[in-house]
N, C-alpha and C positions, 0 to 999 in steps of 0.2 A: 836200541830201544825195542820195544815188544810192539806189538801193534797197536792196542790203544792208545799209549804213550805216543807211537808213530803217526799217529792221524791226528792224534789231537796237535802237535807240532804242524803237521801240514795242513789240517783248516785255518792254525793262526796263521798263514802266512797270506790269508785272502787280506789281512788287512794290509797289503800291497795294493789289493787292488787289481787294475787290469789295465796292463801294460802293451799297447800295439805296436811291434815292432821285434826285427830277427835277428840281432845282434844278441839278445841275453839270450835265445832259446839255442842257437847257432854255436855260444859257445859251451853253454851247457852239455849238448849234444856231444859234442867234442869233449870236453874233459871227460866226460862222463861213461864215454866210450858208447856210444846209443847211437849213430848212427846204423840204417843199414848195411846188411855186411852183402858183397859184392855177386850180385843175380839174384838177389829179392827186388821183387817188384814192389811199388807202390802206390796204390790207385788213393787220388786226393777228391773229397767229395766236397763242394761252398754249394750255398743257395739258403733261400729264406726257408722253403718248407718242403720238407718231405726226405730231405739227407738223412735220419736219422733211419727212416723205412728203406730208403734205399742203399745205407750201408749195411744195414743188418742183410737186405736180400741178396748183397753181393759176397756176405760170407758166407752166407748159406749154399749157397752156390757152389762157391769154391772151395768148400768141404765136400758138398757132393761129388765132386769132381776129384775128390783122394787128395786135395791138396790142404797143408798147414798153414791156415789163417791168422794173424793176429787183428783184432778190432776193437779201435779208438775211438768211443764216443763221450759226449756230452751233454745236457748232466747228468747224474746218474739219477734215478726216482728214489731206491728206499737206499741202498748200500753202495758206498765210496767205488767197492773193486768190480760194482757194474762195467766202468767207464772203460777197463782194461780183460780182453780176452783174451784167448787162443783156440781155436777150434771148440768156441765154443764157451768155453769152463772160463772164469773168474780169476785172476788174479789170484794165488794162495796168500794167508795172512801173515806165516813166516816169509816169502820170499819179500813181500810187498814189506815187511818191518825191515828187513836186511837191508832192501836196497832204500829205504827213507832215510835209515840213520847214515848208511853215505853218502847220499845227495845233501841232509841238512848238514855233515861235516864242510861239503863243497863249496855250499849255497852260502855257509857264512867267512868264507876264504871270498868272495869274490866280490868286487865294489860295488855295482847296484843285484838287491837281492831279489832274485827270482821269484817271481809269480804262481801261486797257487796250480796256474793253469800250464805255466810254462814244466814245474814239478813234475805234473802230472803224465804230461805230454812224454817228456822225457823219462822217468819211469817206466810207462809203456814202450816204449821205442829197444830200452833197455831187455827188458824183460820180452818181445819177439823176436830180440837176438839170443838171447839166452836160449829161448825154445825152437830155436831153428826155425820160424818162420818163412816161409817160403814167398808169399805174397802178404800185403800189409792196408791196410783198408783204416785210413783217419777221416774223419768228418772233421772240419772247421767248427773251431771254437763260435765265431763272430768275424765275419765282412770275410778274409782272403790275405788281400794283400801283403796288409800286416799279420796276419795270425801267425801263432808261432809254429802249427803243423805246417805251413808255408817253409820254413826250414827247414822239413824233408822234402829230399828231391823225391818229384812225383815221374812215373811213369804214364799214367793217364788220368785226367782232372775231367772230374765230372762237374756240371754246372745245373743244380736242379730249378724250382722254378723260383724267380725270383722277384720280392717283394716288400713293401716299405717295414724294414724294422731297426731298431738299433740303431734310430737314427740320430742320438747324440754323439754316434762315433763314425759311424759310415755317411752322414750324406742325410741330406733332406730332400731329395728329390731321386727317385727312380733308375735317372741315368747315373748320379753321382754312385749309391749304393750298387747297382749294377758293377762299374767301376773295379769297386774294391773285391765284387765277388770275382771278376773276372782279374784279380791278380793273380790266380793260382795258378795260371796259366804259363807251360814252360816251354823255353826255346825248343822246337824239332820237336814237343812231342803233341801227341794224340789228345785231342778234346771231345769231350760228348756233353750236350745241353739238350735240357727238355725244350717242348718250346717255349718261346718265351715272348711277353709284348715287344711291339716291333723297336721299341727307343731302347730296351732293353739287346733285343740283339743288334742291333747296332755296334751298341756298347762293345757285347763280346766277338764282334766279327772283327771289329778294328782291331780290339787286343792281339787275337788270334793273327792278324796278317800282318801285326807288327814283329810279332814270337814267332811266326813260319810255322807255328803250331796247329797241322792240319785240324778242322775243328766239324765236327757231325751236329747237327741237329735233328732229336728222333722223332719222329714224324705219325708216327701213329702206336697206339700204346701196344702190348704185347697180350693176345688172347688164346684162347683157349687152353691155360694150364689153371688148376683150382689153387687159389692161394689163403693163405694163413691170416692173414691181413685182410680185412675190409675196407672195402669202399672201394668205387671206381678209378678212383685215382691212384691207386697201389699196381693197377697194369700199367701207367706212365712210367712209375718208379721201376718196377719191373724191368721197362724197356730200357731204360738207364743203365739198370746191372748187368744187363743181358750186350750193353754194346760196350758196357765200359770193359767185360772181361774178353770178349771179341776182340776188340784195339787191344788189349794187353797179351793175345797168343791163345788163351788159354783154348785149349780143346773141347766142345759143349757140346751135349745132346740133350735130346730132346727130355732123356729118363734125368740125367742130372738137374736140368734147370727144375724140370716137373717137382723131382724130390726137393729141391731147394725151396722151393716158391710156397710147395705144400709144409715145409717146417722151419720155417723162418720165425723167431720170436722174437718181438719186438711189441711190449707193454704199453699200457698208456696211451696207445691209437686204435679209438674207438674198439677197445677191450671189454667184454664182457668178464668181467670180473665175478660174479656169481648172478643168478638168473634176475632178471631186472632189473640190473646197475651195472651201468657203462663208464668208462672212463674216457677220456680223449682232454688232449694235449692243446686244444685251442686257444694257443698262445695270441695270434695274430688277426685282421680281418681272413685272409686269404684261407686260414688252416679253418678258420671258423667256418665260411663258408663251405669247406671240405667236412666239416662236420655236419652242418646242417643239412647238406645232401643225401649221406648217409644216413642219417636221423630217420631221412622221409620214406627212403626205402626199406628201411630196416622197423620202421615203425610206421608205419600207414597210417592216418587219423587219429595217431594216440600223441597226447602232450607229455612232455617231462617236466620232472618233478627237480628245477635244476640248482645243483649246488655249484656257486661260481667265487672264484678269486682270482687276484692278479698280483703285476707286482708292477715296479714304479717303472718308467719307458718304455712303457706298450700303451697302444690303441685302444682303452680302456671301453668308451665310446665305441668304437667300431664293432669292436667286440662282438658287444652286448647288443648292439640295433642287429645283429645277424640272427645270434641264440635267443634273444627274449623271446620272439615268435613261436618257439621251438614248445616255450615253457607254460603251463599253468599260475607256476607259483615259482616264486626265488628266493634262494637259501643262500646269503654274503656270510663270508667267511674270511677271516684273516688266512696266512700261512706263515710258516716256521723260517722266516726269512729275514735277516735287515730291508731287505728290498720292499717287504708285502705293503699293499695299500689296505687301510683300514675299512671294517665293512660300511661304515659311513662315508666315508668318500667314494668307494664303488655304487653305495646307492645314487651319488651324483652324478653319475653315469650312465642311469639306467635311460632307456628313452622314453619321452612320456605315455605314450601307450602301454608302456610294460606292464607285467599281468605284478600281483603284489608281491613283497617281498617283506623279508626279515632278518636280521642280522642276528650272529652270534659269536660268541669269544671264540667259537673254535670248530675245527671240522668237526670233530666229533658229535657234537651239538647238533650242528645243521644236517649233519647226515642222517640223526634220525630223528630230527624232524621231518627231514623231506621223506623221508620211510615208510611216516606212519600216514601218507595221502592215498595209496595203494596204488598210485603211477612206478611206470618207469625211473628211476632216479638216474637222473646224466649228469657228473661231477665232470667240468670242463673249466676250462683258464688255463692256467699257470703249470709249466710241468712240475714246478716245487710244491700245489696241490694236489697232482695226479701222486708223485711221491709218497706223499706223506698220507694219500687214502689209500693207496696200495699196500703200507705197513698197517697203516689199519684194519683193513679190509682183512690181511691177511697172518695178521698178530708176528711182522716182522720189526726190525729195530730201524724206524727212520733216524736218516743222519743226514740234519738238515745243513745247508750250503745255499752259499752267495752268488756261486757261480757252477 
């Protein structure tokens, strides 16, 4: 298949769905010859917020350090071969067509078919043996336990901070979802957590002394290096990368971590995208929060001008009672998703003090709407709207996804 051809084959295969459990990724891995090849590392990152800043800061890192990274994240914002790196660079669009049309020859030999995610996974996994990766850095899809990056054997499992989401598959309550983050957890090895509430570590103490899997909780965040990333909360993350490559061997100075920290890129968290409009990922209450604190110091007495959406099993409410305060005026927006919530029902969200709002068929609309107030404009929610304004923003080709 060429690659068009190849992608369009594996977006239709989200109409699987999202399948929790390590038997199909497990044997995928296997046929498919993707496991790690034998003295590659692999540091496994779960938690509700901030794994995605914190796996980016731990490649950075590890480049700075002369070593060949590969890095698994999800979802990707504007382009599919975001999700899949190596030191850096993108997935190429011949290698990624090559290796789809023999995974979907695989995929339909085998009796339940593989998932979207589990594809994807294992692609990647593929392709950082191919390029001799030396150390390997996956973020969790959702919850741990089950995920199918749980499939590769980890070397050291980070636990970031954790908090209520995805709660039709993880758990309704705190300790439950705690639970599932804390399966990623392996016999004999190394564990590092931010901190976390106390019912939550609970959670991960008992795992831990059940797996004999010595387990660190880091205790103060890591300062004085200038980082790429804003916000306060990006030195916790920091201290995350900084202990997980420590537990893994890896040899660190002070000039490596410094270059790593100072060219980390990682979009979509509170990103200045061009002078006046910010982007950020505040999918959850907790991220939101992390945004609004940012907001205050980065903006001292000035409101935003805010363009918001979401999508179905999130905190819709919670959200919004964090950021309205934040806002002058709100601009509801669909997104390019099966999942998205229409801008009518987001406004039943709003909380009743919220400053006004208005709805429109589309980002593009609300964006320059909220443009022409001469505020700030802060586009926040959904990372499949932070996506899809970043192709805009940046006249790239968004390629919209369910998962």
């Amino acid at each position: 298949m060429r690659y068009r051809e190849a992608i369009d084959w594996l977006f239709g295969t989200q109409m699987f769905g999202i399948k929790l459990g390590l038997d199909g990724p497990r044997q995928l891995l296997k046929e498919f010859l993707a496991y790690p090849a034998h003295g590659v590392k692999v540091i496994h990152v779960a938690g509700t917020n901030g794994k995605g800043s914190t796996c980016a800061m731990i490649d950075s890192i590890t480049r700075a350090c002369g070593r060949r990274c590969g890095l698994f994240t999800s979802p990707h914002l504007i382009d599919y071969r975001e999700r899949i790196k190596v030191n850096g660079a993108e997935i190429p669009e011949d290698a990624c067509a090559a290796m789809l049309t023999e995974l979907r020859a695989l995929c339909e030999r085998m009796e339940t078919h593989p998932t979207f995610f589990e594809i994807t996974l294992v692609l990647a996994m593929r392709w950082f043996r191919l390029r001799e990766c030396e150390i390997i850095v996956l973020e969790t899809g959702m919850g741990g336990r089950l995920d199918a990056t749980t499939a590769v054997p980890a070397d050291v499992c980070v636990i970031t901070p954790v908090g209520m989401d995805h709660m039709q598959y993880l758990g309704n309550s705190l300790e439950e979802i705690a639970a599932e983050k804390a399966g990623i957890l392996v016999s004999g090895k190394p564990a590092i957590s931010a901190p976390q509430d106390a019912c939550v570590r609970r959670v991960l103490e008992k795992e831990a002394n059940e797996k004999r899997s010595p387990l660190e909780f880091v205790e103060e965040p890591l300062l004085g290096y200038p980082m790429a990333l804003a916000g306060e909360h990006q030195a916790w993350n920091a201290a995350l990368a900084v202990a997980a490559l420590h537990r893994l061997g890896i040899p660190l100075s002070s000039d490596s971590v410094g270059y790593g920290l100072r060219n980390v890129n990682w979009p979509g968290r509170f990103e200045v995208i061009r002078p006046g409009v910010i982007l950020d990922g505040a999918h959850n209450p907790q991220s939101a929060e992390v945004l609004a604190a940012t907001w205050l110091r980065s903006f001292p007495g000035k409101q935003a001008a805010l363009v918001f959406s979401a999508v179905t099993g999130k905190d819709i409410s919670g959200i919004l009672e964090i950021l309205a305060p934040l806002a002058s005026r709100i601009f509801l927006c669909p997104v390019d998703t099966p999942r998205a919530v229409s801008p009518a029902e987001l406004a039943g969200y709003l909380p009743p003090d919220a400053p006004p709002h208005e709805m429109f068929g589309s980002f593009e609309n609300a964006f320059a709407a909220a443009s022409s107030f001469g505020e700030p404009v802060l586009v926040a929610g959904s990372l499949f709207l932070i996506g899809e304004a970043r192709a805009f923003l940046t006249s790239g080709k968004f390629q919209p996804s369910s998962q």
